[in-house]
C-alpha positions, 0 to 999 in steps of 0.5 A, a space after each residue: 596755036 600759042 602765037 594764034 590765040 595771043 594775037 586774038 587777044 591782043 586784038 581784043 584789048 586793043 579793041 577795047 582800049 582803043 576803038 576803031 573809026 567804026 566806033 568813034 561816032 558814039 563818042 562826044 567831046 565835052 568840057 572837064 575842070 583840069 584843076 580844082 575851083 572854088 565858088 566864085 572863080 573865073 575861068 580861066 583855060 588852064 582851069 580847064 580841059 576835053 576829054 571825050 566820053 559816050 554820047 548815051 552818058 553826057 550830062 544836059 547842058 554840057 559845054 562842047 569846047 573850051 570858049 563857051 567856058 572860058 570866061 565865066 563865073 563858077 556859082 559852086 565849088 567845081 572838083 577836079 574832072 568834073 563835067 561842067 554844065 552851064 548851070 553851074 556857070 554865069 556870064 561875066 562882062 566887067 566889073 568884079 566876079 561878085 557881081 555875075 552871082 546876084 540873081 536877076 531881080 537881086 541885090 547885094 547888100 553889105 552891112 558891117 557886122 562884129 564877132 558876135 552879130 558875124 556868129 563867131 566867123 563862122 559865116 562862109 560865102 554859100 551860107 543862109 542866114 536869118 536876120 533879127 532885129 532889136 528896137 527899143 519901145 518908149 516906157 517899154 521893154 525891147 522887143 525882137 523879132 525875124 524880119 528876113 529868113 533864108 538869106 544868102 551870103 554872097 561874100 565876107 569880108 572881100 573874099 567871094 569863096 572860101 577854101 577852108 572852114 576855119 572861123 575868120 572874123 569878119 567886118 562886113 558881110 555881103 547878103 543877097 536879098 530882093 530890093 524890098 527886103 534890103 530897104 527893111 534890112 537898112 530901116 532895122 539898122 537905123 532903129 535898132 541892132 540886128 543879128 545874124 543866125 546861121 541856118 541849115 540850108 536844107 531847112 525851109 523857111 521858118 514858119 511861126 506857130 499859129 497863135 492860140 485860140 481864144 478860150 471860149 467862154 461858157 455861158 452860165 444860167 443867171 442865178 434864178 431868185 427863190 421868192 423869200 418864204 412867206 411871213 408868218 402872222 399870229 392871229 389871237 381871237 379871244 382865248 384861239 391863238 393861230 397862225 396863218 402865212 401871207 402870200 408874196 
């Protein structure tokens, strides 16, 4: 009975460790990172490697074999074992990897910046930031004013990804922004300084206050003008002396 009941249970575990052919269909092989990879890494197939896992929990978009990754350019910080999806990815042809990370319709911009206008280098790639810029008005004071908001930093410096967050200082700062917004940025540049602040990147676009409203007016009555009192005249006939008033 002994040798009876611990072949049943092997056969459980094994069961469960190692599933049949019967079991196999259910299972699909997806594309895992094998390694740690920063933001704005090409793959490479050392980065990467199979592993198999249910049909019922793979993720949307997941890559099926190690040539559909193999190649492209990681647009966030993947960890070790972590399923990759195409979302996460971009097609990369020639060129350097900071260009298969500006969106369609983007461009990258790169203007030079010191240790205060760099907020202290403490700007990373995958950081926002908002843009204002100073003027001078002739015989008046300096105005400034937000021009851009919610601005993506692409790169510091020439490095795309950024393993720790120590402060660096940096020289130039590489923004990704539409071509409109870049020909404001430059115009800025010319007449006057611009400066970057740091933004929390769950927070939407700054939205100025509304402008107080006018105080209304009330009107007010005209002062109405009380006719002056009517003049006095004394009247002496004879010894009668009297007194009579005249009409305005």
């Amino acid at each position: 009975m002994a040798a009876g009941a611990a072949f049943v249970a092997n056969e459980w575990v094994v069961a469960r460790v190692m599933p049949g052919d019967a079991e196999a269909g259910d299972s699909a092989r997806v594309v895992a990172a094998a390694v740690s990879n920063p933001f704005a890494t090409k793959v490479e197939e050392r980065h990467v490697k199979l592993i198999e896992m249910p049909e019922g929990l793979t993720p949307d978009g997941f890559f099926k074999t190690l040539e559909e990754v193999v190649g492209q350019v990681s647009t966030t910080k993947i960890s070790r074992g972590e399923i990759l999806v195409t979302e996460r990815f971009r097609a990369h042809s020639a060129g350097s990897t900071l260009a298969a990370l500006v969106d369609e319709s983007m461009r990258a911009v790169t203007v030079r910046v010191d240790d205060v206008v760099g907020v202290a280098g403490f700007l990373l790639p995958g950081n926002t930031v908002d843009i204002l810029a100073s003027r001078k008005i002739p015989n008046q004071r300096a105005i400034t004013e937000t021009i851009l908001q919610n601005i993506k930093v692409l790169a510091v410096d020439q490095q795309a990804s950024a393993e720790e967050n120590e402060p660096v200082i940096v020289r130039a700062v590489t923004l990704e922004m539409l071509p409109k917004q870049a020909e404001e940025l430059f115009r800025a540049r010319t007449e006057g300084t611009i400066q970057l602040t740091l933004r929390n990147p769950l927070e939407p676009n700054y939205v100025p206050p509304p402008a107080p409203a006018p105080k209304k007016r009330v009107a007010r009555r005209a002062p109405t003008k009380r006719p002056p009192p009517p003049a006095e005249i004394t009247v002496i006939r004879g010894t009668t002396v009297g007194k009579t008033k005249t009409k305005t």
